[in-house]
N, C-alpha and C positions, 0 to 999 in steps of 0.2 A: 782478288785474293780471298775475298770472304766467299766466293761461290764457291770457290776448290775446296775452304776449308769446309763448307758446308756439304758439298758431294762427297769428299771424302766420308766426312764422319757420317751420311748417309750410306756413302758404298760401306763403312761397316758394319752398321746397324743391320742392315741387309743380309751379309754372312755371317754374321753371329744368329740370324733368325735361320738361315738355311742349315746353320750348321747345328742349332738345337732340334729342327726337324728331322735331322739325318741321325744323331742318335738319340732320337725315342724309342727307336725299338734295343738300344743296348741298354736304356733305362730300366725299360720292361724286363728283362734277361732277370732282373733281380724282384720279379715278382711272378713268377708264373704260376700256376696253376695245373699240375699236369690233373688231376681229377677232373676238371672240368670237358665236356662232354659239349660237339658242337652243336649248335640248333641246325634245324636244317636246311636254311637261308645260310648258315659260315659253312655247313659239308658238302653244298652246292657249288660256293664260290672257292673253296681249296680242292675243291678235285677236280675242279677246271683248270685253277693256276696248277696244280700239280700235272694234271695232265699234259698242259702246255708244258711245263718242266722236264716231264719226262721226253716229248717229242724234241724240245733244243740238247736234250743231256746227248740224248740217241744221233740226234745230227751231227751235233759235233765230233760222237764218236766214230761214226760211220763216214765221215767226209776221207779218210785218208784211205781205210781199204776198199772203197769207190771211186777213187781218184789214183789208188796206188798204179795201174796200168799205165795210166799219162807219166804219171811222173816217176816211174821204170824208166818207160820210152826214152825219157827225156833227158835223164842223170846218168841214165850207163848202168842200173841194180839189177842182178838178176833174183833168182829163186830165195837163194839163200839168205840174202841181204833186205830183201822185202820182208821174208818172215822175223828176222831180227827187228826190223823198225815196225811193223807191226805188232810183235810181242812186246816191243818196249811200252806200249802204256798200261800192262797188266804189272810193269814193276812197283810203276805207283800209285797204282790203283788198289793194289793189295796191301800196301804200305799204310793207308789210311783206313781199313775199315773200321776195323774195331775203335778207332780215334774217335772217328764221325761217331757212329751209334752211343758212347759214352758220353758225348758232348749233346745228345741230341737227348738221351734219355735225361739229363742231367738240366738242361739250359733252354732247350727247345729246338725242334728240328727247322723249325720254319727259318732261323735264325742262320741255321748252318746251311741253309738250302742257299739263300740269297747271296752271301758274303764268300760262297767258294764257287756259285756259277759266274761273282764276275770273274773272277781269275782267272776260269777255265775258259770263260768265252773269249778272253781277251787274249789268251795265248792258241785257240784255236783260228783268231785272226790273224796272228804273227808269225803264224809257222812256214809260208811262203819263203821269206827271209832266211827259215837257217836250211832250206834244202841245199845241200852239198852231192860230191858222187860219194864219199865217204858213209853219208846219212849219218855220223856220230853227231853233229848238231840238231839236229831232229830230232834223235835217239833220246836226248837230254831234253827235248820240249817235249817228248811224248809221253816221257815219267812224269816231268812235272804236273801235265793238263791230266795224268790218268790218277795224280794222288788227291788232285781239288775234287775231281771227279768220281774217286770213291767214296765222299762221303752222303753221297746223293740218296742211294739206295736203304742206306740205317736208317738215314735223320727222315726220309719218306718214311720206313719202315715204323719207326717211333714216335713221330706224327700221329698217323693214322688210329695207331695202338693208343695213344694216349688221350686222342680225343674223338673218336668215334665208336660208338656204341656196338658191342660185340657182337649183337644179329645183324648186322650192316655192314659188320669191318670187310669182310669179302667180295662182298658187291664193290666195294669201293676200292680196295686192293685190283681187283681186274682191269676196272676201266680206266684207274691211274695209270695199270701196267701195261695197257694196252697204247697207250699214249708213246713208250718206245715203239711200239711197233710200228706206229701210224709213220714215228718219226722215221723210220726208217723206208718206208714206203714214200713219205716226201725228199728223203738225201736222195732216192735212189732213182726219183722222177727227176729231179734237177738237177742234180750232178754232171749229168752229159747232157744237158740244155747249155747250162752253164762253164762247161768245157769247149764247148763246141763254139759258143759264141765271143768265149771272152777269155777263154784258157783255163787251165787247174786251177791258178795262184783264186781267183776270183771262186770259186766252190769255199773255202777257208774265210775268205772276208766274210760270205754272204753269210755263213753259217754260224759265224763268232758274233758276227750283227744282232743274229737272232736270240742267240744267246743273252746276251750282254742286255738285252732290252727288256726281256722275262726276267731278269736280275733286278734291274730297276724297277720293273713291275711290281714284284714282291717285296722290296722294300716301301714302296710306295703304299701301297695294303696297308702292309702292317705299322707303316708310320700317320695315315690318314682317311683312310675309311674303319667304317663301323667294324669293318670285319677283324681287321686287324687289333682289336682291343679286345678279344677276349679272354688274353692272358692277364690282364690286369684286373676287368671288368668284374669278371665270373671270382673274385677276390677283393674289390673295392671296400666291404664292409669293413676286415678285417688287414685291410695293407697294413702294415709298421711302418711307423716313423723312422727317419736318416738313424735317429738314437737312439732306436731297440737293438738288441743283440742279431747277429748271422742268422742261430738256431730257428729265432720264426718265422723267417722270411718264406714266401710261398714256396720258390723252390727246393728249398731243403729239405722240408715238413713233408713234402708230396711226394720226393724222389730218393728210392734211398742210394745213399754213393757205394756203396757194398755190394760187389757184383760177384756171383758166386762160380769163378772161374773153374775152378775143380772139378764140382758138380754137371758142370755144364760140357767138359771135355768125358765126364765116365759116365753119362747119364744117356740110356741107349736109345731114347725116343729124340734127343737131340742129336745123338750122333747119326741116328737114320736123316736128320735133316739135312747136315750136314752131306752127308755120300750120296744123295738124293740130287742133291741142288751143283758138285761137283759133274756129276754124271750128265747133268742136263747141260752144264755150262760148258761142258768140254763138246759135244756138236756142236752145242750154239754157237759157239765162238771160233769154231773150222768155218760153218756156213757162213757169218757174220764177213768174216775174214778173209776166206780163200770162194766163196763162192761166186763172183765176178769173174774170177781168175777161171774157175771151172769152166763157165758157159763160155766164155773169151776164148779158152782153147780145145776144147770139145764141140763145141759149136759155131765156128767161125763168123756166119755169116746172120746169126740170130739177133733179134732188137735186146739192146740192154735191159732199156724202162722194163720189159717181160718179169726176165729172173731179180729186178731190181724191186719190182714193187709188187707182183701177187703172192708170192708166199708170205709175208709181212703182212698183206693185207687181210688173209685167211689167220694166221697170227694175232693180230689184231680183233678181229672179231671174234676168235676161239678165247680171245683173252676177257672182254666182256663177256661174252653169253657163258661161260664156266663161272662168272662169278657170281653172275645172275642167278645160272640153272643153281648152283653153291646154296647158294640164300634161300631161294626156294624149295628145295629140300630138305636144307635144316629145317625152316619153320614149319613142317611138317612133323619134327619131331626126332630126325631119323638118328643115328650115332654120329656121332662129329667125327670121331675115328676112321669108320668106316668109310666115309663119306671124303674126308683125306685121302685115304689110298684109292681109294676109285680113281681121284682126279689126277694123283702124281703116277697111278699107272698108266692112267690116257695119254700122260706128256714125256714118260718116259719108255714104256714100252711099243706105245706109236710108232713112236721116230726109230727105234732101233729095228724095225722091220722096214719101215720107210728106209733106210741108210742103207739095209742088208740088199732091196732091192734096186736101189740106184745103180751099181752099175753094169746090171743088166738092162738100163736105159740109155746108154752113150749112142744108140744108133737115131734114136727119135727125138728132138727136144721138147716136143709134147709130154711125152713119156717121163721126161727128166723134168720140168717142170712141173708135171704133177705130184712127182712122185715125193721133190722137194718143197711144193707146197702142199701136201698132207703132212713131210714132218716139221713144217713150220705151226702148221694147223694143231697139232697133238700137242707143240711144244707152248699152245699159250695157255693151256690147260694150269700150267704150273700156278698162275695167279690165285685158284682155287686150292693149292696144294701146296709145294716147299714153299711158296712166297707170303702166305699167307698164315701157314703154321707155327712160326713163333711167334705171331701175336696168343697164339689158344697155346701151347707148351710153357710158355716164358712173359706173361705179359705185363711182369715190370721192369722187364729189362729186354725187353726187344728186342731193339735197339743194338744193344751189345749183340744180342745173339748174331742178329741178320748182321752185325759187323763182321764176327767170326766167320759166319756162311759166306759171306761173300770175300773176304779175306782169301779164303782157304780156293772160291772157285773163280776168283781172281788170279791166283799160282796156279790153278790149271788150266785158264785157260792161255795164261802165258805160255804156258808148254804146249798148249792142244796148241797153240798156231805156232810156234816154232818147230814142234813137231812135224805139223802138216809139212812146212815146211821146207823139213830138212828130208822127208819120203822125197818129196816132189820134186827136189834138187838131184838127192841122191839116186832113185829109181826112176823117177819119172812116172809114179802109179798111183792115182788118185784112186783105183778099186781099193787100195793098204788104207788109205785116209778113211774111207767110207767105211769099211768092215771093223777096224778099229773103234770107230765110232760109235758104230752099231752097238758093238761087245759090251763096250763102258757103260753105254745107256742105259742095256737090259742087265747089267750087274747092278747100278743105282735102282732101279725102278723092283727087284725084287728084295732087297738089302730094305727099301721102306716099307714094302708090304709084310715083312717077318717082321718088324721092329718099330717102324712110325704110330706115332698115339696124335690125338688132338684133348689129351686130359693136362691141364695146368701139373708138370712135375717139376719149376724151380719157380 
């Protein structure tokens, strides 16, 4: 009897120690720091975890329109019924931006980063379960995993802005961002490894795994290595006591809660950002989406890994070296302006002649393949340009902005794949999808170069 009472009151001496570890970092929430500025041993270690972040957000994302052809095959979906369950995670993906960026300008992005990938990881594990022929039970997991998952991109966005030093924030914006791409070049390698050997359902396990464990990782940081104290730290001297007022606690002092909504809808260097980042997301998210579908039935007998992993990868590398060549340009001196449009013309008017020429490539898959990895290649340019320009337009409220932006290209690109489609059902002509795309592209990428600025106007 005295050993059980003794294990017992051990076993909870034990979870009350786990359970004060697990929330140190909601302790910290109430003392941040957003001024503080990382060294460069913490911008080393969070643009690795972020980059890992961004390659689980991207797999996760990328696991169902990589998978969607098996489990077509397999449920009875055609055309129209895939574009529906595929548009469905831009319902709640959209649903959440401006949330996340508020909460991430306000509390901390790191915060928001870790506490909505489990959720997302752990319903990208669970979605095997609600496949029906219907897909309305999928339809309802795919909003959900797309609204935990829109807060990824502000609280990254307000992260960075708030704690990296602004001749450096681009460089680091790239190679974060280049981190979806990587991710998607790894869905799109194993995905039919992993179909092939073990079935669809197992692509979702393996990919929610991944997820979930970069969730734990990032709490983990921030509740016990060095790195993870520097919200508190870079503020030690002056913390409050439990029994000082709200008013000077770190985070309020630092961040203001006034976010100038108005301003930021009639303010025309914001609004270029806006129509910019629309314009890009609406191909991105045809190719993202339907381009498996493309090479599958325009090219029968072609290897998947091809069209699944080299334009990503060209993507991927256009996404660091733009932010790099970025960085190195400025510190030369040049116009931050200019120096903007340069790179959001590279990622938008690129692809829109890339797109214009696609489908006079349907005879060669060489041809088609290059032509979709040059506008994957243009398209990583953005890292340098809309992805990066509301930190230099908006940089105390990022966060918000990039929530707004991607809001708004989150609704289009619900429609750019429901659209796609609904052509594809309806006509059966993927040259409509492509020329369409094209149009929007070169309408975004010359809307910035009359009106995009990199001068702080809110």
């Amino acid at each position: 009897m005295v050993s059980i009472k003794y294990a017992v009151r051990a076993a909870v001496h034990e979870l009350i120690k786990l359970m004060k570890t697990f929330c140190q970092p909601f302790h910290r929430l109430m003392y941040l720091n957003n001024n503080y500025k990382w060294t460069a041993d913490e911008r080393r270690v969070w643009c690795g975890v972020l980059f890992v972040g961004c390659m689980c957000l991207y797999m996760s994302r990328n696991s169902l329109p990589q998978a969607i052809v098996s489990i077509s095959d397999g449920v009875g979906w055609d055309k129209h019924q895939s574009g529906i369950v595929l548009s469905s995670f831009f319902w709640g993906y959209l649903a959440t931006q401006v949330l996340g960026g508020w909460l991430s300008d306000r509390y901390g992005g790191q915060h928001v980063l870790w506490m909505s990938a489990i959720v997302w990881s752990l319903l990208t594990g669970m979605l095997p379960m609600f496949v029906t022929h219907s897909g309305v039970p999928v339809i309802f997991l795919r909003i959900v995993t797309g609204a935990f998952q829109g807060v990824h991109y502000p609280a990254m966005s307000s992260l960075l802005t708030a704690h990296v030093r602004e001749q450096e924030r681009t460089f680091y914006f790239g190679v974060v961002c280049a981190g979806s791409h990587i991710g998607t070049v790894f869905s799109g390698s194993i995905v039919g490894l992993l179909i092939f050997r073990w079935g669809w359902p197992s692509v979702f396990h393996v990919l929610g795994a991944l997820g979930f464990f970069w969730a734990i990782s990032v709490h983990s940081i921030l509740g016990t290595s060095k790195f993870g104290r520097w919200s508190a730290a870079a503020s030690a001297a002056s913390q409050p006591s439990i029994e000082q007022p709200l008013s000077v606690l770190g985070d309020v002092s630092s961040v203001s809660s006034i976010v100038p909504w108005r301003a930021m809808f009639t303010t025309p260097a914001i609004l270029a950002i806006f129509v910019a980042h629309l314009s890009g997301l609406f191909f991105f998210n045809i190719l993202i989406n339907w381009l498996p579908t493309y090479f599958h039935e325009t090219f029968p007998g072609s290897q998947s890994w091809l069209y699944n992993t080299l334009p990503w990868l060209f993507n991927a590398a256009s996404s660091i070296g733009s932010g790099y060549f970025c960085n190195q340009w400025l510190s030369t001196g040049s116009n931050l302006t200019a120096v903007r449009k340069i790179f959001v013309g590279i990622s938008l008017l690129g692809p829109a002649v890339g797109l214009y020429i696609l489908p006079y490539c349907s005879s060669s898959f060489a041809a088609a393949l290059c032509c979709v990895s040059f506008v994957a290649m243009c398209h990583g340019a953005s890292s340098a340009g809309t992805i990066a320009n509301p930190s230099d337009v908006a940089p105390n409220c990022a966060g918000s902005v990039f929530g707004v932006m991607n809001m708004l290209g989150a609704l289009e690109g619900m429609m750019a794949v429901y659209i796609a489609g609904h052509i594809l059902h309806t006509y059966n002509d993927w040259n409509a999808v492509f020329y369409l795309a094209s149009v929007i592209s070169a309408l975004g990428g010359v809307t910035f170069l009359c009106l995009g600025s990199g001068k702080k106007v809110l």
